[in-house]
N, C-alpha and C positions, 0 to 999 in steps of 0.2 A: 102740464103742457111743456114742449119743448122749447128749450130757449132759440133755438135756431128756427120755429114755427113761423109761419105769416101771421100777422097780426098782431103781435106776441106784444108790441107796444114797447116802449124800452125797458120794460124787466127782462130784459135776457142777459143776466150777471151767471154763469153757471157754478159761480160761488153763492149764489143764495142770494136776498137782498142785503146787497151790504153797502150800497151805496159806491161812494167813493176809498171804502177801506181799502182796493188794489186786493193781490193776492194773499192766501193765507200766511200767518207768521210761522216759519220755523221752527223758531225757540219753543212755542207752544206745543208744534207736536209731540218735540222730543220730551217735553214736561209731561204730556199723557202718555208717551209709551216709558218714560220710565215708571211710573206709577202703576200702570198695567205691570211692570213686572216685579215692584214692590207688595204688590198685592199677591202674586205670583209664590212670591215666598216669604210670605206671611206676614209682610211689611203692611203701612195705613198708608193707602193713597190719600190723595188734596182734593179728591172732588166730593160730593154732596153724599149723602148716605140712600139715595135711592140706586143712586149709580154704582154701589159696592158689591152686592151681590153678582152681576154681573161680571165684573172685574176680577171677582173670586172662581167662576169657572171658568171662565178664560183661560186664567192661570193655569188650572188644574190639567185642563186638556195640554195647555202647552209644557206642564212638565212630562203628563207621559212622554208626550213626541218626543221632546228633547231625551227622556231618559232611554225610551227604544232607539232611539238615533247612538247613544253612546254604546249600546248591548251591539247591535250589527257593527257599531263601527270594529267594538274591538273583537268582536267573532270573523270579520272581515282581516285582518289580521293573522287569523293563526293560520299555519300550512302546513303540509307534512314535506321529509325528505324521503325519498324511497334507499333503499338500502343501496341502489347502484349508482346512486347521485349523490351530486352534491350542489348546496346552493353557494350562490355570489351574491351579496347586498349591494345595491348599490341607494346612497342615501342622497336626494337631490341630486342623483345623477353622478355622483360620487361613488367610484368600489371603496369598501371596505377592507380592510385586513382582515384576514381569516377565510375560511368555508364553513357554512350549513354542514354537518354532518346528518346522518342519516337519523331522522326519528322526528317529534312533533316542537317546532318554532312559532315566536310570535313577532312580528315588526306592524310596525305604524302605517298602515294605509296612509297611502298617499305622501310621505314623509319616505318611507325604505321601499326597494321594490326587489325583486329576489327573481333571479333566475335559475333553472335548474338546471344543469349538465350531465349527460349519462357519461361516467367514466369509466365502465366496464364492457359499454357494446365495443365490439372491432367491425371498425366499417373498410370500406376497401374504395380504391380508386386506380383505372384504369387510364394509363396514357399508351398512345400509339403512334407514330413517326418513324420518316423516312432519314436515316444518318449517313454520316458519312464514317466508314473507318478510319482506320493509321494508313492501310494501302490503298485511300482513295475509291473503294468501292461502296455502292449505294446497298444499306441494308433496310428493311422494314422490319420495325419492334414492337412487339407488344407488350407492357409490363403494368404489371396488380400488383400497388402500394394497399398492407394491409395495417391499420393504423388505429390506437384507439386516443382519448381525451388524458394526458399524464397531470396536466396542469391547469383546472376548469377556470382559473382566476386570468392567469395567462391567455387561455383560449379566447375570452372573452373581452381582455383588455387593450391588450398588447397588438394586437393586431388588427388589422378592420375587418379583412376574409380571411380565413385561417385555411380554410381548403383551396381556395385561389391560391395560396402562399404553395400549399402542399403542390400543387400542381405544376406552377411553374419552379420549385424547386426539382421536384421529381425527373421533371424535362430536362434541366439544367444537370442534375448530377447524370442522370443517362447519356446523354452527348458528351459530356466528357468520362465518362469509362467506356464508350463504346470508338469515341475518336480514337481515344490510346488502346486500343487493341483492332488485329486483324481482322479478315472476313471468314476467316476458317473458325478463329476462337467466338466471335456471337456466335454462328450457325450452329456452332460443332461440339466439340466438349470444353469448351470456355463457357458458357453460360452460365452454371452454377458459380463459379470466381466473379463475373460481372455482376450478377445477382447481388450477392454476399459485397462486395466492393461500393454498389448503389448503395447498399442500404446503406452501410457506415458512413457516404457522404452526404446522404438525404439525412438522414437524423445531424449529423452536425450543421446541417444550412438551417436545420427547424429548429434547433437547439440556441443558435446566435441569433435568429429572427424575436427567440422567446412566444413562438408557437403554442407552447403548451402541448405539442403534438407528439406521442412517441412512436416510433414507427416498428410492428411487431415482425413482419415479412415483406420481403420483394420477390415476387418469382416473374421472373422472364417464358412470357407464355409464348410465344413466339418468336422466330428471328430466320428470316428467309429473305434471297431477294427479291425487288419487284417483282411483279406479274412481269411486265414486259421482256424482262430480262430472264426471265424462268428456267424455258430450253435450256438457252445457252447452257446455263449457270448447272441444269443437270447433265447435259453434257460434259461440261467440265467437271462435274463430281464423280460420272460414270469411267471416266480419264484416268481419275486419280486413285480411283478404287481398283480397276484395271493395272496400274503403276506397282499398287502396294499388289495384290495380287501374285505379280509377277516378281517381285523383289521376294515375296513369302515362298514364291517356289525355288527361286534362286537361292534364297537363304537353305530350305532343307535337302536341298541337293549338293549346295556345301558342304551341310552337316554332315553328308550320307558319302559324298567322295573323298574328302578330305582325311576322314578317320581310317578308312581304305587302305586308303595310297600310305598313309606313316603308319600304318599295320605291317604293309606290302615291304614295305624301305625298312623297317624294323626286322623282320624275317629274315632277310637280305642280310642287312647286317652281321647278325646275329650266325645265318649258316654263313657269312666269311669269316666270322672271328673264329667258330667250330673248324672252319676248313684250316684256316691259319694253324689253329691248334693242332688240331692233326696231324697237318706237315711236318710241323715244328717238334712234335714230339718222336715221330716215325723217324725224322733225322736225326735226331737225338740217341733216339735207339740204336739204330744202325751203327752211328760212330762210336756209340757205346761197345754193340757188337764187334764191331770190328778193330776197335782195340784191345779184344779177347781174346780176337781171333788173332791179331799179330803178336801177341802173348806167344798162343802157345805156338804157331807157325814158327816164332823164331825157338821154340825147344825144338819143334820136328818138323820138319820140312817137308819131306812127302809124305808122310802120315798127311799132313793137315793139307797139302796140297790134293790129293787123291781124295780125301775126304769133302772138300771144299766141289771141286770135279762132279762128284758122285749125285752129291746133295743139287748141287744144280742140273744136270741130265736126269734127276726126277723129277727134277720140279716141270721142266719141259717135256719129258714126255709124259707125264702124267696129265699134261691136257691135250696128250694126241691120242687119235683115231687109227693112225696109219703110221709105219715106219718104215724109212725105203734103208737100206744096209748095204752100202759100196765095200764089197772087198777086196783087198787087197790085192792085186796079181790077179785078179779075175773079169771078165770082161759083162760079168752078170752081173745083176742088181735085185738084190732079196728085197722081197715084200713082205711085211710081217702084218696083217688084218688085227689088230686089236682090237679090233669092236666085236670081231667074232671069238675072239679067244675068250673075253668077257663076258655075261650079260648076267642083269639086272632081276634079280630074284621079287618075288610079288609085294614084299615085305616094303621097295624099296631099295633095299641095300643091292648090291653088287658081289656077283658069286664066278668065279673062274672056273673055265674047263680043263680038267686036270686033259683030255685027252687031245684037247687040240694042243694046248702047248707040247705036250710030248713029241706030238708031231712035228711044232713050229722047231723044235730043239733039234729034233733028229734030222730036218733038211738043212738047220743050220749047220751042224757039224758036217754033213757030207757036204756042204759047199765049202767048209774053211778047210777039209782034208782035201778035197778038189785041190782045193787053191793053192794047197801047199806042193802037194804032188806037181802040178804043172810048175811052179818056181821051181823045184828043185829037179828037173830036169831041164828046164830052161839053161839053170846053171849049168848043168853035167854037158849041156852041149858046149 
């Protein structure tokens, strides 16, 4: 019956009847549980000998427990590393010196605890923002930090968020290589130098943080400006492309007149120095000539005078057609037809008429005997 029962009368001690003994003694229990476990292992407990046997399997089931309790524990324990990882101990909450390398470890449940880092994936992270350049204009950026784990003790020590760190560094080194340059160089063919420039300042802000982070590429996947501002901004590129355009036509029209014109002034040159020469030589000659001529002029006089005479009245009628012949004492004027007295054989060449000159001869003389005849009776009168 229950001690808490109706009726129950005052035996309701739910320590048994014990009167006034109060509750059980301490010391006691611990006296039969250490006996219990001298019995355990093979020791003589202090109680009675009906009570032994019992005590003796007790025992026995509590050492298996206890010895499957030590087999999981320390199977509980072992771990592998994979070959792209590594581990960090950290013992009571304490890292250790060193890494896990790859292959099969064992630490203390509950004492070490082991994390494991992939330090071969590359993961990536994208930032996107509105900047300001060096000339004040508003660009939008998009840029993929591609990044993998260089230092898995670092990664996990040193810092609280390693990728929050990455992120607002990333920001930080982009705003300042994109302040110090124009709006032409993000848009245009500056990107690849911006690129290249982020990276080397984003890995030295993760490198002084102690990140643990190595950073393998940056590529600038975009860089335009606002939407709002779009038109304009092509507008103003369609300007500019326009500008070079016409500088590139200006330029090969240079190319194409300029080598011309110093060809042209070169030629020029060139037939004055030939004309120069010429002159210069032709005068040359001449006073050459004609200190040959005043040679022999002064041996003979009319000789070289009548010969000088002769030489020149061929030289001028030989480019005439016609010759009109005033004679003297006579009030007629002889026509002499040269172009008929001559012509011109099929070959080219020039062939004379033996019978017109005979002719031209014989009215010559009957005009200079004319002419005489009438003077010399002129005289007689």
């Amino acid at each position: 019956m229950a001690w808490n029962e109706p009726g129950g009368g005052d035996n309701k001690d739910p320590w048994g009847n014990r009167g006034d003994q109060g509750p059980p003694d301490l010391d006691e229990a611990i006296r039969k549980l250490q006996a219990q476990l001298s019995g355990i292992f093979g020791g003589k407990g202090g109680s009675d000998g009906g009570g032994g046997g019992g005590a003796t399997i007790s025992g026995g089931v509590l050492g298996l427990v206890a010895f499957a309790l030590l087999a999981v524990y320390a199977f509980a324990g072992i771990y592998q590393v994979d070959q792209q990882e590594r581990g960090v101990v950290f013992r009571f909450g304490a890292a250790l010196e060193g890494l896990r390398e790859p292959g099969l470890h064992w630490n203390p449940p509950f004492i070490d605890e082991v994390q494991l880092v992939n330090v071969t994936q590359v993961r990536s992270h994208s930032h996107q923002a509105l900047m300001l350049t060096e000339d004040e204009n508003i660009v939008d950026v998009s840029m993929t930090v591609q990044w993998v784990v260089d230092d898995a003790l670092n990664f996990l020590v040193e810092v609280r968020s390693p990728e929050l760190s990455l992120d607002q560094a990333a920001e930080s080194a982009l705003r300042h290589v994109v302040g110090s340059a124009s709006m032409d160089e993000v848009i245009t063919d500056g990107r690849e130098a911006i690129a290249a420039e982020v990276q080397t300042r984003l890995q030295r802000y993760l490198s002084s943080y102690g990140t643990g982070i190595f950073v393998r590429k940056v590529n600038i996947d975009r860089s335009a400006p606002p939407a709002q501002v779009a038109d304009a901004f092509n507008d103003v590129q369609k300007a500019l492309e326009d500008r070079q355009r016409f500088i590139n036509q200006a330029t090969a029209y240079q190319q194409q007149v300029v080598p011309e014109a110093r060809g042209r002034a070169q030629r020029q040159i060139e037939e004055a120095n030939a004309y120069r020469d010429q002159v210069v030589a032709r005068a040359t000659g001449e006073a050459q000539r004609f200190e040959k001529l005043l040679a022999e002029y002064q041996q003979a006089e009319r000789v070289t005078r009548d010969r000088l005479y002769i030489d020149a009245i061929e030289s001028v009628l030989s480019n005439a057609s016609k010759i009109m012949v005033n004679v003297e004492g006579s009030n007629n004027m002889m026509y002499l037809p040269l172009d008929q007295l001559t012509r011109r054989s099929g070959e080219g060449g020039i062939q004379i008429d033996q019978s017109a000159v005979d002719q031209a001869v014989e009215r010559i003389l009957r005009e200079v005997n004319a002419a005489r005849s009438n003077n010399s009776r002129i005289r007689g009168n």
